[in-house]
C-alpha positions in Angstrom: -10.0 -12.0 -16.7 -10.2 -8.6 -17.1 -10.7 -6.1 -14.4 -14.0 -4.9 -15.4 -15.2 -8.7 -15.6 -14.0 -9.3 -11.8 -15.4 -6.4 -10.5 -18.8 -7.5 -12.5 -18.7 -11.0 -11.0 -18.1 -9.3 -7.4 -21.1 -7.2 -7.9 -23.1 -10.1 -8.7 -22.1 -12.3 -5.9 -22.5 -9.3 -3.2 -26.3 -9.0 -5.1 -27.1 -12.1 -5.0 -26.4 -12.6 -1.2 -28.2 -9.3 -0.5 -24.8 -8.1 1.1 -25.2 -4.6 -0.5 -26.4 -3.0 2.8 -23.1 -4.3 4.3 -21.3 -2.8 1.5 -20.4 0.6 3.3 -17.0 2.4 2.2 -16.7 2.4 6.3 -17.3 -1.3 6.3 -15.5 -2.4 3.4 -12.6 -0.1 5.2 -12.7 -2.0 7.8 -12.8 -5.2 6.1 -10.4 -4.9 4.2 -7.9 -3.5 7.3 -9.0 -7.1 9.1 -7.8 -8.6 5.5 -4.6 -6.9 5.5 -3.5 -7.8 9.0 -3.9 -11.5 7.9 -1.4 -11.3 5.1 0.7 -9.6 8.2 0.1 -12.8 10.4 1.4 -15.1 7.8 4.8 -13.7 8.8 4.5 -13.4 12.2 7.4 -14.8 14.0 9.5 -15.1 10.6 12.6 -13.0 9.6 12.4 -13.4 6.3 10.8 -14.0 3.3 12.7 -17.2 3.0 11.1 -18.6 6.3 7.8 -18.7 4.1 6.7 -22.9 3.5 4.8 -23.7 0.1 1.2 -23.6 3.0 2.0 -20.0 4.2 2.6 -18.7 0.3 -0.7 -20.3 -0.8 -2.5 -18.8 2.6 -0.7 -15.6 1.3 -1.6 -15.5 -2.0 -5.8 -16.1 -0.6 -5.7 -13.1 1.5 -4.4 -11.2 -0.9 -7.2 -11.9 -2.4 -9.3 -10.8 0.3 -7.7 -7.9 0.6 -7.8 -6.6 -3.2 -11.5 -8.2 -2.9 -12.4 -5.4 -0.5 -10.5 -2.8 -2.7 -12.4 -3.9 -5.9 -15.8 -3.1 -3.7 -14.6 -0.3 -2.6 -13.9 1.0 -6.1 -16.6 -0.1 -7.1 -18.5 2.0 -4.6 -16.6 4.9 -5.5 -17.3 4.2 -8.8 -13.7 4.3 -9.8 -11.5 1.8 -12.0 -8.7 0.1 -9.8 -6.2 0.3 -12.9 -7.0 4.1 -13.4 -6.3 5.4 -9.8 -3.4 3.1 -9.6 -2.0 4.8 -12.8 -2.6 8.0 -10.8 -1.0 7.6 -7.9 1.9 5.5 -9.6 2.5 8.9 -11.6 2.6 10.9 -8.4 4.7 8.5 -6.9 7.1 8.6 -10.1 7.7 12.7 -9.1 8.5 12.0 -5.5 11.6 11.5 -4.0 12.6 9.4 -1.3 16.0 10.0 0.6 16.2 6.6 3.0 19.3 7.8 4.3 17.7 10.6 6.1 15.5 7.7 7.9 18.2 6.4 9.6 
């Protein structure tokens, strides 16, 4: 699927659940920061990636999906393309450099 059709089909199903009220860029914010901290609780306790079972990759893999599911509306409120700002900030990012060593 293409990113234009997902977003379409997200549209849709926020419509026709009359969730578009709900669909704030301070809710969806929010949302989607309660998203993210479940693909963080997935690892709690582990050390590693390899400490990851096949049931916590395929819990992963679903809230990513919530979380990119929020990002979508939010784009979608903002009436941006995900791929296009992407593509903006990964060309900013491409100019910057990052000294770890100075982290330390």
């Amino acid at each position: 699927m293409q990113t234009k059709e997902v977003m379409a089909d997200l549209v849709r199903f926020r419509e026709e659940r009359d969730w578009d009220k709900f669909h704030t860029l301070i809710n969806l914010a929010r949302a989607l920061n309660i998203e993210a901290s479940e693909v963080e609780k997935i690892f709690q306790w582990k050390t590693s990636d390899d400490e990851l079972c096949e049931q916590d990759r395929q819990d992963l893999k679903l809230e990513v999906a919530d979380v990119l599911t929020y990002a979508y509306y939010m784009c979608d409120r903002l009436n941006v393309d995900p791929n296009d700002i992407i593509e903006e900030k990964f060309s900013k990012n491409k100019k910057r450099h990052w000294d770890f060593e100075e982290q330390k």
